[in-house]
C-alpha positions as CSV (number, residue, x, y, z in Angstrom):
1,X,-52.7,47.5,14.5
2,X,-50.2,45.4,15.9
3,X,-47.1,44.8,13.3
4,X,-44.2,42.4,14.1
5,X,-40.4,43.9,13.2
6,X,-38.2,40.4,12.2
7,X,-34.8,41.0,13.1
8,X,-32.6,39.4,11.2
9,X,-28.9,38.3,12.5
10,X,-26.1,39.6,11.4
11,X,-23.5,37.5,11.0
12,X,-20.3,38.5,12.7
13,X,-17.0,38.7,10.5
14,X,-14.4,35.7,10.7
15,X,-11.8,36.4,12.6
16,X,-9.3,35.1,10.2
17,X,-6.3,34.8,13.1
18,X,-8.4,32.6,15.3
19,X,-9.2,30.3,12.4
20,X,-5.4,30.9,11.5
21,X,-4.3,29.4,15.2
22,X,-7.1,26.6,14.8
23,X,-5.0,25.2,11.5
24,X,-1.7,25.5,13.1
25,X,-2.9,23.7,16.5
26,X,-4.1,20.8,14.5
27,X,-1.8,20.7,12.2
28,X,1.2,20.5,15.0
29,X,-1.1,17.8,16.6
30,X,-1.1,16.0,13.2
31,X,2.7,16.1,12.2
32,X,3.2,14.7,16.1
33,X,1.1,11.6,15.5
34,X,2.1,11.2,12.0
35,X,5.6,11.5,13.3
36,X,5.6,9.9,17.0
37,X,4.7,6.1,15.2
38,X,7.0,5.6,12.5
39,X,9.7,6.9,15.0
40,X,8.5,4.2,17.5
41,X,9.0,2.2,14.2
42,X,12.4,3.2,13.9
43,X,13.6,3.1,17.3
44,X,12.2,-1.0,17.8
45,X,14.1,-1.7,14.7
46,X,17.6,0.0,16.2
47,X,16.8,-1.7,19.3
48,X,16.3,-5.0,18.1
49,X,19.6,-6.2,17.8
50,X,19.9,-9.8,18.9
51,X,19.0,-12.0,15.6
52,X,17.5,-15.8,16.1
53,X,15.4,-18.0,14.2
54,X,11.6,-18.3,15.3
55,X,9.1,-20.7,14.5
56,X,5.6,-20.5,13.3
57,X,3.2,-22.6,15.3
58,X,-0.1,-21.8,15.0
59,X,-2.2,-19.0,12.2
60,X,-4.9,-16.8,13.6
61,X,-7.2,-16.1,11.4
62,X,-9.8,-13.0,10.5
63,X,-11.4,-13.7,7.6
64,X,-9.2,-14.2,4.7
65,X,-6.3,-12.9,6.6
66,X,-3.8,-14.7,9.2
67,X,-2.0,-13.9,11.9
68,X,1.1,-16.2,12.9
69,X,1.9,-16.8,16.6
70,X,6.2,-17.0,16.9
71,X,7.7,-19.5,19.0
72,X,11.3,-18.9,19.9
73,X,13.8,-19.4,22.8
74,X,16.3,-16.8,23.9
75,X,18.7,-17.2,26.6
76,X,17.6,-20.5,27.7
77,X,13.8,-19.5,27.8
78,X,10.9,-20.2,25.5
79,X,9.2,-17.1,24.3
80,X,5.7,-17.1,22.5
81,X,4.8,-14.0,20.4
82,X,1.3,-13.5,18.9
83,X,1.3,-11.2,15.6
84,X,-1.0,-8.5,15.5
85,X,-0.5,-7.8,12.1
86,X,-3.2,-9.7,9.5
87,X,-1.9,-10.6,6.2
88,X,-3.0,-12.4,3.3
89,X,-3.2,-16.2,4.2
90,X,-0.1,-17.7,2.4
91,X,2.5,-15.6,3.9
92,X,3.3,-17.8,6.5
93,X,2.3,-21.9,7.0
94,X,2.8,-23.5,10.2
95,X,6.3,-24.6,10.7
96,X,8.0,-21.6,8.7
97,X,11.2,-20.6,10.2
98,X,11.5,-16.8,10.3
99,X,14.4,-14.3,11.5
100,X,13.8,-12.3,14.4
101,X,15.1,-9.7,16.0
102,X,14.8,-9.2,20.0
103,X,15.6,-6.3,22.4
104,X,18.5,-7.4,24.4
105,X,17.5,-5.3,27.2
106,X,13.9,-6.1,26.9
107,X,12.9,-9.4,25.5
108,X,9.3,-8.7,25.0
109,X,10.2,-6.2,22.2
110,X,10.5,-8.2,19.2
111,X,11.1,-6.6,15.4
112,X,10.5,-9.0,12.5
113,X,11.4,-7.3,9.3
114,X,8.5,-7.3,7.0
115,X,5.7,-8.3,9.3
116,X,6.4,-5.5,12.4
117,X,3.6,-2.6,12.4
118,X,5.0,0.8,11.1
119,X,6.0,-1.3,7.6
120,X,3.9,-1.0,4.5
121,X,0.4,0.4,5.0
122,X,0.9,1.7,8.2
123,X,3.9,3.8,7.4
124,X,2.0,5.0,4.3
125,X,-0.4,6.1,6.9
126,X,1.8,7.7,9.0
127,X,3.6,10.2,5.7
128,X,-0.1,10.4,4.8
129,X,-0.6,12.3,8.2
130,X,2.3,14.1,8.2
131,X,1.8,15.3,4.8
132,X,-1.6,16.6,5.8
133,X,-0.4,18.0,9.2
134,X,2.0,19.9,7.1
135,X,-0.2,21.1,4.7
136,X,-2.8,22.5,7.7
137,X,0.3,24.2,9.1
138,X,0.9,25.8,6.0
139,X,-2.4,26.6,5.5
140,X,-2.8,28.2,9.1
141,X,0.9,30.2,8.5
142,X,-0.8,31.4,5.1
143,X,-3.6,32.5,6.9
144,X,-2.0,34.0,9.6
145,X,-0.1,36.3,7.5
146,X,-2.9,37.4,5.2
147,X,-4.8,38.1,8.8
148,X,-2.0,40.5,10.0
149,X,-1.8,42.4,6.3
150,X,-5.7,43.0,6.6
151,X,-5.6,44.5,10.0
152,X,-2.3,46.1,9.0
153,X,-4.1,47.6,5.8
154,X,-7.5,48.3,7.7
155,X,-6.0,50.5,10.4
156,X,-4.1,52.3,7.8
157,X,-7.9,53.1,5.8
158,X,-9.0,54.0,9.0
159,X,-6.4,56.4,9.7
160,X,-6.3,57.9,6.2
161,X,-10.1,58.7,6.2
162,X,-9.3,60.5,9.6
163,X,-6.8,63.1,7.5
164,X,-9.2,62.9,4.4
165,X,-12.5,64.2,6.9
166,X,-10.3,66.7,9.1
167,X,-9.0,68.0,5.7
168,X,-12.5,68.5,4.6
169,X,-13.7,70.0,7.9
170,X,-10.8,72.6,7.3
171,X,-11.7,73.2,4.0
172,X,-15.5,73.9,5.0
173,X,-14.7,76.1,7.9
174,X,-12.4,78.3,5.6
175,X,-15.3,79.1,2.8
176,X,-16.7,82.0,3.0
177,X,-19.5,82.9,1.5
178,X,-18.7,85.9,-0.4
179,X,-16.0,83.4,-2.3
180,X,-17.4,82.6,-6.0
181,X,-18.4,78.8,-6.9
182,X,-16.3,77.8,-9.2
């Protein structure tokens, strides 16, 4: 008779620092995106320090959002910038005239304050990110530290049970049995 053994896997234990260093990796990763765009934000706006007026000469559209395109001159040359930002249609109509701000040094970089990415919803996406980047590296730090008491209490069981069964083999070794149970 031919019977069949099924083995059945064991699962291995966590190994609660690895999943500790896992948190604090991504959370160090998230904190740095969350952290490297609104300070590309920040920086453009400092930058930007020449002011001039620019003029709105054409609206690209995506769906029921728009787009303007800025027309402005700066130092005797005509610049053309096309917005990447979509907002509601309204906001601007062909012909607005809107401040601008321009990098001196670099005329490409342009900052136009309440239009520029890293405003509004993105910089709510960027605290969102660090807010969860710091909550993973707190998490991972919480984690780490309860990892580190465990192995710190487990060696300290394991060491105790070594007195507690050398005690006992002492104790066995010394009865004799002429000695009364008590």
């Amino acid at each position: 008779m031919n019977r069949s053994i099924k083995k059945t896997a064991v699962p291995k234990p966590v190994n609660y620092l690895q999943v500790a260093f896992i948190f604090i990796i991504f959370g160090c990763v998230m904190l740095y995106f969350g952290m490297s765009d609104s300070t590309h934000y920040d920086e453009l706006k400092k930058d930007c320090s020449f002011s001039t007026k620019a003029t709105v000469t054409r609206l690209n559209e995506k769906g029921s959002k728009i787009a303007p395109v800025f027309e402005f001159e700066y130092q005797g040359r005509n610049y053309k910038y096309t917005g990447d930002v979509y907002k509601k249609k309204g906001t601007y109509e062909i012909g607005d005239t809107v401040k601008i701000y321009i990098d001196p040094i670099t005329s490409s970089r342009i900052f136009i304050p309440g239009y520029t990415k890293g405003e509004t919803w993105s910089k709510f996406c960027h605290i969102f990110t660090i807010i969860i980047g710091l909550l993973l590296l707190g998490m991972g730090i919480f984690i780490f530290v309860l990892a580190l008491l465990e192995k710190k209490n487990s060696s300290n069981t394991i060491n105790h049970l070594d007195d507690v069964s050398t005690d006992c083999i002492d104790e066995v070794s010394t009865y004799d049995e002429t000695d009364e149970y008590q």
